[in-house]
C-alpha positions, 0 to 999 in steps of 0.5 A: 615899714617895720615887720611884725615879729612872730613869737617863736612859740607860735612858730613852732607850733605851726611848723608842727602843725603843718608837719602832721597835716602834711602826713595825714593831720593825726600822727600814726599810732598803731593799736597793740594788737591786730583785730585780724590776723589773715593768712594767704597760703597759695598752693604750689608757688615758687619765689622766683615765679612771683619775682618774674611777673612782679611788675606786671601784678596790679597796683593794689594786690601782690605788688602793694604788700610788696611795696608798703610790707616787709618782703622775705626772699629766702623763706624755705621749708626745711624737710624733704617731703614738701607737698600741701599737708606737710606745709600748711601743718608746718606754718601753723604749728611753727614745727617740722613734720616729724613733730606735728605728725603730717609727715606727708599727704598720705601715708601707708600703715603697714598693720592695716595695709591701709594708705591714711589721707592726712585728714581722713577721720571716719568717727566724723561726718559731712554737715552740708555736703557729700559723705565722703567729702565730709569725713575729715578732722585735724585728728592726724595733726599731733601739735596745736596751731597758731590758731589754738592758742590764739582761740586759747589765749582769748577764753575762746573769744576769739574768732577762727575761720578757714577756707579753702576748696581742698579740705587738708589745705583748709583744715591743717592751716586751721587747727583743733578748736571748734570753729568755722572751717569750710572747704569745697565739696566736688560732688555738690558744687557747694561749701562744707564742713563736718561735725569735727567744726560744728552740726550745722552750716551757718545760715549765711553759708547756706544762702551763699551755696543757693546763689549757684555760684559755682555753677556760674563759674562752671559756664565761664571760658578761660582766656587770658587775662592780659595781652601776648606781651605779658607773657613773653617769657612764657612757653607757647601757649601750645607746646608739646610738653603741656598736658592741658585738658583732654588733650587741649592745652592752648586758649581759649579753655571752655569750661562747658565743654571740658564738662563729662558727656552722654546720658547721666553725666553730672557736673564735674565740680572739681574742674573749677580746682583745676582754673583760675575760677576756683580760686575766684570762689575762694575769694568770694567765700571768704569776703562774704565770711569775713562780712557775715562774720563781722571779723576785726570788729572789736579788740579781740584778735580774730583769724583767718586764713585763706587757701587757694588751691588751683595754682598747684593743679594747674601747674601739674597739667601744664608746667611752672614755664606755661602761659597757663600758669603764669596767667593763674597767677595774675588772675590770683592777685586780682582777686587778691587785690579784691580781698585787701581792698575790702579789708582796708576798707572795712577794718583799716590797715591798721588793724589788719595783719596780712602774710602772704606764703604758698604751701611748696614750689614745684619742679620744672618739666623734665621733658622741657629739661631734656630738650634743653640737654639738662639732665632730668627725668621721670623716676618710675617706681613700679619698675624699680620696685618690681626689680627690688621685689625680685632682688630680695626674693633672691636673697631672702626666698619667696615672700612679700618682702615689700609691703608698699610704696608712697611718696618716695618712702618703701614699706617693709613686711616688717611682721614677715622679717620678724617671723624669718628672724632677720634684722630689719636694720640690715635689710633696709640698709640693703634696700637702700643700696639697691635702690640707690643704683635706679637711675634718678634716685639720687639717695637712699636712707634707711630709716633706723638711721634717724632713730638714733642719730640727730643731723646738723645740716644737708639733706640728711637734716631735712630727711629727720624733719619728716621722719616719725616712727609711727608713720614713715617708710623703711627707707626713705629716697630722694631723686635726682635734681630736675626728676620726678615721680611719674603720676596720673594727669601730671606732667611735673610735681614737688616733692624733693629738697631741692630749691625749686620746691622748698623757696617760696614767697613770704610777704607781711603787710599792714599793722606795724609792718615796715617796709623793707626787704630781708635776704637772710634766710628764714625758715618757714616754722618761724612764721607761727612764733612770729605771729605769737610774739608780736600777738603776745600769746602763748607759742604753739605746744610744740613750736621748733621756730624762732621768731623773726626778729625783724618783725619785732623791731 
């Protein structure tokens, strides 16, 4: 029996046919612009931290922007100051501290003998919250953001959204346009704002703060969320180099009773800043915005970012090896999870822009270090100064020569150096050699050093990244590796250029995010020229960055 032939043009179609059934019945195509650009930014995050519990994070969180994005693994900031200020202002502006003017959290202003919070704003008030949790603006931020000018670049149709429980974290990563920024206020368990943003809360952030979902997250036990094999490359859950909580430092952690006792005692709300829980609130804050707010509902880009903040205290009180911090991170991509999960749901991954990043990284315990016979330390700086204090008073006669000391930079009596006639250059230059002889002080620099000469490379690159006239010290230090300035309730920190606190994650998902996986470095100021250009927007005033090209292909 003869078989019938089946025309070639009637082949082909079906062979197409079947082919873009077999991929999802339409072919793939992307719309040129995100409806929403979402930016995560965790606080203290090492890359290597994200590396170790990788394939223990759940199938639709961390471990899926990793597996259908583009994952960065030698992303760095390139100062020395990193603390949360400096690396929230760095990924908005796309430019370095000693531009966008957030040189560190805080700084000293000599005139006034007065130490600034990189927020701080005294003409603003509280809208929904505390006085003083509501004194807060971009004010001290001297470039526009991402946000800017995506806000610009639309007449100010464009939405802009930021959240996070701490107020610089949510404000910096935002920017200068009115718009709803919230952070957490510690004395009244609720979210706010302040009259910088607008007069008056949303009705919908009210009815959130009636729901006493912070107080519900204050009756919770911290335990872990998995069991002892997925942490066993952690410390013991109880060991001797772990602050913890009023000296408790080992599972189960009861929120209730970590709580102030006796008589007139209030809630403490900022614990929840200090566990897993916080973080959760967050997350629960921004769904409940991106709903009310109808975010990535038409063809105008939106933004928003999202700033959880518990993983840095955490990893003050108990160290980056703890069992604590480890499973802080878990529970992060939990709540992670939840949020793509709405996202992909709500808006489709096709119209949303996700990148995933943390502010800085931190330092291992130098008490765990010294066990381990690697050198190390905590650099105490009350001593030396007292020590310099006494040096220059030698040298120079009886005076208060030193105006001031923070995060490793030492203020000068610059008006009392004038009026003795001495040249200010010659004493810094003397500080710093003085200062350079403390164990742990790995370097000094004075300061007239990166007024008049530009730095191609090494550590003195990264000092003239924080430095501005206006706000930086007179000599600025950098400790040893492994060492770190002693401080209240922490047992470790970050502040150094050193690679445990400038390597962090970054990771790109959804839109026309291909997977793949680049080892190049990249600089941290190249993520707000990246999202300008493949937005197709202006470039933050004062961008430093360069777009990474691997996006744009």
């Amino acid at each position: 029996m003869r078989r019938r032939r089946v025309p070639v043009f009637t082949a082909c179609f079906f062979i197409l046919f079947s082919a873009q059934y077999l991929n999802g019945q339409t072919a793939y195509i992307p719309p040129d612009k995100p409806r929403l650009i979402v930016t995560i930014i965790v606080e203290q995050l090492r890359y290597d931290q994200v590396e170790k519990l990788k394939n223990r994070f759940s199938d639709n969180g961390l471990r899926r922007m990793m597996n259908e994005g583009t994952t960065f693994k030698n992303a760095r900031y390139g100062y020395v100051n990193t603390q949360s200020g400096p690396g929230h202002a760095t990924i908005s502006t796309g430019t370095t501290p000693s531009v966008h003017g957030i040189t560190s959290d805080y700084w000293h202003v000599p005139l006034r003998n007065e130490i600034i919070y990189c927020t701080s704003d005294k003409n603003v008030s509280a809208v929904g919250g505390s006085f003083e949790s509501g004194q807060h603006s971009p004010s001290q931020l001297m470039a526009s953001t991402i946000a800017d000018e995506l806000f610009l670049a639309a007449n100010g149709a464009a939405k802009v959204f930021s959240v996070g429980m701490k107020e610089s974290s949510a404000i910096l990563s935002a920017g200068h346009v009115r718009g709803g920024v919230f952070w957490f206020d510690y004395v009244s368990g609720s979210w706010m704002s302040s009259t910088y943003y607008m007069n008056e809360l949303p009705a919908w952030v009210n009815d959130f703060n009636a729901l006493r979902l912070s107080d519900s997250y204050m009756g919770k036990i911290w335990t872990p969320l998995k069991d002892a094999e997925s942490y066993r490359d952690c410390l013991p859950d109880s060991n001797r180099f772990e602050m913890g909580f009023n000296k408790i430092n080992r599972f189960p952690y009861d929120l209730k009773k970590l709580q102030p006792k006796g008589a007139g005692s209030v809630k403490d709300y900022s614990l929840l800043a200090e566990t897993p829980f916080g973080n959760s609130l967050t997350k629960d804050f921004a769904m409940r915005l991106i709903s009310e707010e109808s975010l990535g509902k038409d063809d105008i880009t939106d933004y928003l970012s999202v700033c959880f903040t518990a993983n840095d205290r955490i990893g003050h009180r108990f160290g980056p090896s703890s069992v604590e911090v480890a499973d802080a991170l878990l529970r992060l991509d939990a709540d992670i999870s939840e949020l793509i999960g709405m996202l992909n749901d709500s808006i489709g991954k096709k119209n949303i822009l996700i990148l995933f990043t943390s502010a800085h990284g931190v330092a291992e315990v130098p008490s765990l270090l010294e066990a381990g016979r690697i050198p190390s330390g905590y650099f105490r700086h009350t001593q030396a100064l007292q020590l310099l204090r006494i040096y220059l008073n030698a040298i120079y006669g009886q005076g208060e020569w030193v105006k001031g000391y923070f995060d490793n930079q030492i203020y000068l009596n610059r008006t009392l150096i004038e009026d003795a006639r001495l040249q200010l250059e010659e004493m810094q230059k003397r500080v710093a050699r003085f200062m350079v002889q403390n164990t742990g002080v790995a370097s000094a620099y004075p300061m007239y050093m990166f007024e008049t000469a530009d730095f191609s490379n090494g550590f003195l690159k990264m000092a003239s990244s924080n430095f501005m006239p206006q706000r930086s010290g007179d000599v600025l230090i950098i400790l040893s590796p492994g060492w770190v300035e002693t401080a209240d309730n922490t047992i470790t920190g970050h502040n150094s250029p050193y690679d445990y606190d400038v390597h962090v994650p970054l990771i790109w998902y959804g839109w026309i995010i291909n997977r793949a996986t680049v080892n190049r470095k990249v600089d941290m100021a190249d993520i707000a020229p990246t999202l300008s250009a493949l937005c197709g927007i202006p470039l933050p005033n004062a961008v430093r960055g360069e777009p990474i090209v691997e996006l744009l292909r």
